[in-house]
C-alpha positions, 0 to 999 in steps of 0.5 A, spaced: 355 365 121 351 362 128 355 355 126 363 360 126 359 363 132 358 356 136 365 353 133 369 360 137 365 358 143 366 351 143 374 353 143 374 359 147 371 355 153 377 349 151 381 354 153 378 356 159 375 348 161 380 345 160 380 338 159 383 334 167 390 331 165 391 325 164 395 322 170 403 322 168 404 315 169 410 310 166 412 303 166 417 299 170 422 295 167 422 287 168 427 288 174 424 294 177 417 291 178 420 284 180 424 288 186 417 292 188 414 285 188 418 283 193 418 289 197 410 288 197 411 281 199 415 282 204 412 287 207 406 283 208 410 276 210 413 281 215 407 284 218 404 276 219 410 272 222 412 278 227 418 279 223 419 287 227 427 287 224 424 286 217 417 291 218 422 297 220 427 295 214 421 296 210 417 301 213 419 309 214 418 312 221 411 316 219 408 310 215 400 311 216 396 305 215 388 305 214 382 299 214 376 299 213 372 301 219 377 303 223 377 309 227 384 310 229 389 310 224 396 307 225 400 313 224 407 310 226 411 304 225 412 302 232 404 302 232 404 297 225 411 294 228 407 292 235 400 290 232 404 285 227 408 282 234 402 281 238 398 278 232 403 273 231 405 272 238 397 270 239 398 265 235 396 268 228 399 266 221 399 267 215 396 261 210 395 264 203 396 270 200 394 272 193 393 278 190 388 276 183 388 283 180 394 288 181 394 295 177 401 299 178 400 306 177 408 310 177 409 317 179 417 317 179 419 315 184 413 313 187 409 308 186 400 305 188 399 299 186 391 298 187 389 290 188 385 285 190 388 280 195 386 274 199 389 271 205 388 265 208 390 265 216 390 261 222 390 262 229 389 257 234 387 252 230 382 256 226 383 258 219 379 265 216 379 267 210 379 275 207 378 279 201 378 285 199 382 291 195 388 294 197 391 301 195 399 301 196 404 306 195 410 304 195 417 309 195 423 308 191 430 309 196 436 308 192 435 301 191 430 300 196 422 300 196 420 302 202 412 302 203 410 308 208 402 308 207 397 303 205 389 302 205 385 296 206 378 295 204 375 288 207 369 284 203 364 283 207 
């Protein structure tokens, strides 16, 4: 009788407690993961060689791109297109870029990837090298993949 009573418990409060959903996720086809890398590896050399016509194909206008540390988010396109132009314009490129580890996660027509990355860098002479994870979503437009939000976390 106790042991009915308990299993009617642990069921009702099945039914009030659900359990979280599984994330709805899919995969993608061979073709569509090679564009969306693509995509990613363009943004990212864009950003690095001051390529603005390139940065505006790939970002929307109301892109939002975060950092570790920062205190002011760069909320619009122009602002990620400016800082790439004066990065560049510094005397700063990219070296090397690799991302060790990548994990796609795909909603529809949105995709995140969650990755590890290293850049190697050079400005004036002097080589840097950073680390850290990144998130990105990435949105399906037709037959483009436009990247209108990110975030960074660098290694110490």
């Amino acid at each position: 009788m106790v042991a009915r009573a308990v299993a009617a418990l642990l069921l009702a409060g099945e039914a009030v407690w659900p359990q979280p959903a599984k994330p709805a996720t899919a995969s993608l086809s061979a073709a569509d993961r090679s564009s969306l890398m693509a995509a990613r590896d363009a943004v990212w050399r864009a950003w690095f060689a001051g390529d603005t016509v390139q940065l505006r194909r790939l970002l929307p206008a109301r892109t939002l791109a975060l950092e570790s540390g920062d205190s002011v988010w760069q909320t619009r396109r122009e602002q990620i297109v400016a800082a790439a132009a004066d990065y560049h314009a510094r005397g700063g490129r990219l070296v090397e870029l690799t991302f060790p580890r990548v994990e796609i996660q795909v909603l529809g027509d949105v995709v995140v990837l969650y990755s590890t990355f290293r850049m190697d860098t050079e400005r004036s002479g002097k080589r840097s090298v950073a680390r850290g994870t990144a998130v990105e979503v990435f949105q399906r437009e037709g037959r483009v993949w436009l990247n209108p939000s990110w975030y960074l976390d660098f290694s110490p």
